[in-house]
C-alpha positions in Angstrom: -9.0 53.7 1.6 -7.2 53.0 4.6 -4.6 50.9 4.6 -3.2 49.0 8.1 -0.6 47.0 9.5 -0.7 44.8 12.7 -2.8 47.8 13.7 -0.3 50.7 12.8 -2.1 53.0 9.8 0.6 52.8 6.7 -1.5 54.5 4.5 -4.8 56.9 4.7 -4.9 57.0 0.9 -4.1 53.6 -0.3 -2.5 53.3 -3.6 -0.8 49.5 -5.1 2.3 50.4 -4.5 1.5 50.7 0.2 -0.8 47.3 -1.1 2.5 45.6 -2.4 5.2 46.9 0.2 2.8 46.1 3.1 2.1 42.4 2.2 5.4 42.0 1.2 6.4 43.0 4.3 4.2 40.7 6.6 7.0 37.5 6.7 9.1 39.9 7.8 7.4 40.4 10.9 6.5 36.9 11.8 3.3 34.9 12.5 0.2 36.3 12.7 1.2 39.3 11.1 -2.2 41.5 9.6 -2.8 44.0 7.0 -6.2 45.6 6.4 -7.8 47.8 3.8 -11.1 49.8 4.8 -13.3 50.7 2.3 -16.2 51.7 5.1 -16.6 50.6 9.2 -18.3 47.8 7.5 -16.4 47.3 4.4 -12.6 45.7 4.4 -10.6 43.1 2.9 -7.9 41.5 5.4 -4.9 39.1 5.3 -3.1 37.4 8.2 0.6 35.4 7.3 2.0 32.8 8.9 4.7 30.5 7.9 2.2 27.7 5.7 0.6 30.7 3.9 -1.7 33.6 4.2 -5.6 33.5 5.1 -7.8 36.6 3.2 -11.0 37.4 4.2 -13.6 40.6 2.9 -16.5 42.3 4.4 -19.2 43.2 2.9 -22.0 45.1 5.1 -22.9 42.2 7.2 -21.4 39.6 5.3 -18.0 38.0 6.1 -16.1 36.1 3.6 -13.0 33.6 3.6 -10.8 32.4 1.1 -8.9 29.6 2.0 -6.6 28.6 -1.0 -3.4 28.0 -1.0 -2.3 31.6 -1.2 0.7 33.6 -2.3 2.2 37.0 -1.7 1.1 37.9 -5.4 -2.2 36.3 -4.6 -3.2 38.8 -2.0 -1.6 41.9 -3.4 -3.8 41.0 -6.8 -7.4 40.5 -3.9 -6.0 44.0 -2.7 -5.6 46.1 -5.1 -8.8 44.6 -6.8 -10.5 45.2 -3.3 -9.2 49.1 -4.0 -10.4 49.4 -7.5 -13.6 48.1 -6.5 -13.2 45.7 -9.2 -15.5 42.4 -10.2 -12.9 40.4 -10.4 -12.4 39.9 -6.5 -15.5 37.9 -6.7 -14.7 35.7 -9.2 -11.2 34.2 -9.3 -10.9 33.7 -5.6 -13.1 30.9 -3.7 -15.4 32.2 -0.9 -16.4 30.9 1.6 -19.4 32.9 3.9 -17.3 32.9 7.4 -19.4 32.9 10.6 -18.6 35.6 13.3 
């Protein structure tokens, strides 16, 4: 999986560790700041920062999903790197919302 910063590619082969030092690193850079993981053209996971928090959304095919918690640095590396191991968990201790595009 791809892994991308404010549109710069930090990672072709995504591991937890690029997951980590990539969120982590959003503050640094300021408001607005992005990183997205692709899976597929039609499959990612995405998180934007700004100074009240982070927003995370996933895509799924055609579906497009928003979780709008009050979310953490730790909360969006764990979404990640569940996102990467494709595992169930993504689904069920986040809140989604379907997002309209």
């Amino acid at each position: 999986m791809q892994l991308e910063v404010n549109e710069e590619i930090v990672a072709r082969k995504a591991n937890g560790t690029d997951i980590d030092k990539a969120i982590r690193g959003l503050k640094d850079q300021g408001d607005d700041s992005f990183a997205i993981l692709t899976m597929f053209e039609n499959s990612f996971i995405q998180t934007v920062y700004a100074a009240d928090g982070f927003g995370l959304e996933y895509k799924r095919d055609d579906d497009l999903f928003g979780c709008y918690d009050d979310l953490k640095e730790d909360d969006v590396i764990k979404a990640f790197v569940y996102y990467l191991d494709r595992d169930e968990r993504l689904k069920t201790e986040f809140t989604w919302e379907p997002v309209e595009y």
